[in-house]
C-alpha positions in Angstrom: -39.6 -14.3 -30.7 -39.4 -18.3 -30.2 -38.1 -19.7 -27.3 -35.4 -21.9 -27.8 -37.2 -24.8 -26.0 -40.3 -24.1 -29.1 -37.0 -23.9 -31.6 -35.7 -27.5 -30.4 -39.4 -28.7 -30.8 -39.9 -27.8 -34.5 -36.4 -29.0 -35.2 -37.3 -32.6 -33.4 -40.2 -32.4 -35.0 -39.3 -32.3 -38.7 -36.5 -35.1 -37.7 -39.1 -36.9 -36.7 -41.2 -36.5 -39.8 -38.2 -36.9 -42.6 -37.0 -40.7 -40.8 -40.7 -42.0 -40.3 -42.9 -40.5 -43.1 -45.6 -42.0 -41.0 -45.3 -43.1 -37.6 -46.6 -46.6 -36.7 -48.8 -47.8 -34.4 -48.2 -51.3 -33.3 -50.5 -52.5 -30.6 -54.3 -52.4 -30.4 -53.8 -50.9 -34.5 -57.3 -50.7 -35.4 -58.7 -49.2 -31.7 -56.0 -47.0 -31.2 -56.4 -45.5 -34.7 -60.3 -44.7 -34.3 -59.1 -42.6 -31.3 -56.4 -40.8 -32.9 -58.5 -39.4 -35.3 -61.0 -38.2 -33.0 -58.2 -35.8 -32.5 -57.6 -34.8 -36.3 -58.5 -31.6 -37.7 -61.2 -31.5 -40.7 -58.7 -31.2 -42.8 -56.7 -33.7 -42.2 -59.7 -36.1 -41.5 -60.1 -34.9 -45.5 -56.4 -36.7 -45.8 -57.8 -39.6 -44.1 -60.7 -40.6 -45.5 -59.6 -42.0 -49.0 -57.3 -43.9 -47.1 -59.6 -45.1 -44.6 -62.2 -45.5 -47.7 -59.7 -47.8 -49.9 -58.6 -49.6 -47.0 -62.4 -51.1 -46.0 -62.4 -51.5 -49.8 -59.3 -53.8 -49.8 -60.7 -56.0 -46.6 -64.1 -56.6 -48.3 -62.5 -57.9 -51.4 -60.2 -60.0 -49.5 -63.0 -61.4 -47.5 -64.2 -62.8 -50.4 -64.1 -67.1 -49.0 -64.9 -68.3 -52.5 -61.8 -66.9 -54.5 -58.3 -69.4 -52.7 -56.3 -66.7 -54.0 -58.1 -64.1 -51.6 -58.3 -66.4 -49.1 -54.1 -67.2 -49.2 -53.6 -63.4 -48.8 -56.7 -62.1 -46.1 -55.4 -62.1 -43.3 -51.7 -60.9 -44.3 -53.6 -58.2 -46.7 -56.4 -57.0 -43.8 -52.9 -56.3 -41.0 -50.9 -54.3 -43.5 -54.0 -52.2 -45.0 -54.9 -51.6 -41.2 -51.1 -50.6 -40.1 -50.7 -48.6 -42.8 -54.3 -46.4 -42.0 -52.8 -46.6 -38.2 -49.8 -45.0 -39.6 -51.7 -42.2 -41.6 -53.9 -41.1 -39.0 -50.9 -40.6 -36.2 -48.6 -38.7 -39.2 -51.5 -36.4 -39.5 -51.7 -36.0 -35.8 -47.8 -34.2 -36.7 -49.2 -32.5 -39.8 -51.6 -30.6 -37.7 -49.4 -29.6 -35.6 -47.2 -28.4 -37.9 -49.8 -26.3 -39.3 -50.9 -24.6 -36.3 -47.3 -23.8 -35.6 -46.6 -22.5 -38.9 -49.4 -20.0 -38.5 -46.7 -18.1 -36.4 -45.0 -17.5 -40.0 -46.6 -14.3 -40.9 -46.3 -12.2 -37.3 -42.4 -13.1 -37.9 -41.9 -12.1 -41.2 -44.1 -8.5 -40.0 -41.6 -8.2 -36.7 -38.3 -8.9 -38.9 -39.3 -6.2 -41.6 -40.3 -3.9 -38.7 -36.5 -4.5 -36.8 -34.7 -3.9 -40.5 -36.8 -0.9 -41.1 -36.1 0.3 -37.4 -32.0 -0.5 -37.9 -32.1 1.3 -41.1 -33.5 4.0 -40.0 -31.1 4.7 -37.5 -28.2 2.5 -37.9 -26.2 4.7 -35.0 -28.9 4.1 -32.3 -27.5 3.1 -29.2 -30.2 0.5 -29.4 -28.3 -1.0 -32.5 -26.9 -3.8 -31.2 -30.1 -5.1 -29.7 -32.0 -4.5 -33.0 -29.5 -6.9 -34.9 -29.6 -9.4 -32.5 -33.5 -9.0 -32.6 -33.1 -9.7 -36.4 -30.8 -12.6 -36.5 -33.0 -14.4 -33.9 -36.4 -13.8 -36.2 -34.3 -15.0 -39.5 -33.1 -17.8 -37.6 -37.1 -18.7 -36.4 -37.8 -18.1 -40.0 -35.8 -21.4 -41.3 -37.3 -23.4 -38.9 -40.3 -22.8 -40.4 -38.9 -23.4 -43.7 -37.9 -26.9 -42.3 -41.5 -27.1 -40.7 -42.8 -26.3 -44.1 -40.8 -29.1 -45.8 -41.7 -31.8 -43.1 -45.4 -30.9 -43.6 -44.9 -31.3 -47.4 -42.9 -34.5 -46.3 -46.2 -36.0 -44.4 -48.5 -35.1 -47.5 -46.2 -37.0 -49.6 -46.0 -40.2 -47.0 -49.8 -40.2 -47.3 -49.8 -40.2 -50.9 -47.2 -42.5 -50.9 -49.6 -44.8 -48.9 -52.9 -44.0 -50.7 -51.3 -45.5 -54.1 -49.9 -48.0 -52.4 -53.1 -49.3 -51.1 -54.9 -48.1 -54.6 -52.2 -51.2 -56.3 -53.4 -53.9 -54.1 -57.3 -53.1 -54.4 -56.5 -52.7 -58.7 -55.2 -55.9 -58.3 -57.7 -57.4 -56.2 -60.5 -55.6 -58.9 -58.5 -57.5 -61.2 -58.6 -61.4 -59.7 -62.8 -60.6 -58.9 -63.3 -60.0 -62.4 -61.7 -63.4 -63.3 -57.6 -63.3 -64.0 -55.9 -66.5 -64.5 -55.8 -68.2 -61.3 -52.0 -68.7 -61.4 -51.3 -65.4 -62.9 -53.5 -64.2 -59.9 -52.1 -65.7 -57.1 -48.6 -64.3 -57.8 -49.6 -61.1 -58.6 -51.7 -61.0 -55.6 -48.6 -62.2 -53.5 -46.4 -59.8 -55.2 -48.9 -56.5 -54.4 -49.0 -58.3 -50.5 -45.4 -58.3 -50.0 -45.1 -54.8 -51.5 -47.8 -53.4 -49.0 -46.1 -55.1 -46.5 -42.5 -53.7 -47.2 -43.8 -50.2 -47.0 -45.2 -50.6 -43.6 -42.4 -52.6 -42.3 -39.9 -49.4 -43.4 -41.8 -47.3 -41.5 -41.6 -49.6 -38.5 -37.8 -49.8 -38.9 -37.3 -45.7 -39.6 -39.6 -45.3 -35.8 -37.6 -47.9 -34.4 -34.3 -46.2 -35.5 -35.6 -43.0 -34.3 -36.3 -44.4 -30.7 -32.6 -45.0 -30.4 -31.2 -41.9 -31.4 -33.7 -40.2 -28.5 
């Protein structure tokens, strides 16, 4: 049975996860983000890496010193794209957590069939009252996995959230190499920017929100 310490921690947890979506980092972004996923799982590094992929796409296209209208947006565009794979990598610092917690499901589910079996059995045992409470506390560990289930679902979604984000911006970049109006260009450009931006900057605000509630 979970402690009610390891109970408290799931439930934080999946707070956590439903007012972020992804966790920022602020300071040293880039650094800081190489060493957090020296810490991810395979499979979340599998998470990572289109991310990671599209987002070195984005900063070579906007490196471009030719083009003024990827020059107007570089160094705005190469911060967000580089807070937002910051952000990835530490939610899916969470999402493995979650996981290896969740494997915990299935002895549960074995122990609470076991108790009802047990209580049916012999519903006038003297250890009766023991047994229910035995099964109320393994139902009750059982929907915090369910909420654990739903915050890792949550994360998945925040990443995929993120990868199209980033996947607009480098369409639009594809878009302005290949020779779109310059005008047309530099607003749409501009548009994608401030879009990128706002989806970072929520994140930041949800973390910062969640500092103030702890």
């Amino acid at each position: 049975m979970l402690s009610v310490g390891l109970l408290i921690i799931l439930f934080v947890i999946f707070v956590a996860v439903v007012v972020v979506v992804l966790t920022t980092i602020r300071a040293g972004g880039r650094k800081r983000q190489l060493d957090v996923s020296e810490n991810l799982s395979v499979h979340a590094l599998g998470m990572l890496q289109p991310i990671r992929r599209t987002a070195r796409e984005i900063v070579a296209l906007v490196s471009d010193g030719d083009n003024p209208n990827m020059r107007a947006i570089s160094g705005t565009a190469t911060q967000e794209v580089g807070r937002i794979e910051s952000q990835v990598a530490q939610a899916l610092l969470s999402h493995d957590e979650l996981r290896r917690t969740l494997n915990a499901r299935v002895d549960a589910k074995v122990d609470l069939k076991r108790l009802e079996a047990q209580i049916a059995a012999d519903p006038l045992s003297e250890l009766a009252g023991s047994i229910q409470s035995a099964i109320l506390a393994r139902k009750s560990e059982l929907s915090q996995y369910e909420i654990g289930q739903k915050a890792l679902e949550e994360i998945e979604s925040g990443v995929s959230r993120a990868q199209a984000t980033l996947s607009e911006l480098k369409a639009k970049l594809l878009s302005v190499k290949m020779g779109a109006s310059s005008a047309d260009a530099g607003t749409t450009l501009r548009e994608s920017v401030e879009r990128l931006n706002a989806f970072s900057v929520s994140v930041d605000e949800a973390n910062e929100f969640l500092n103030h509630q702890s």
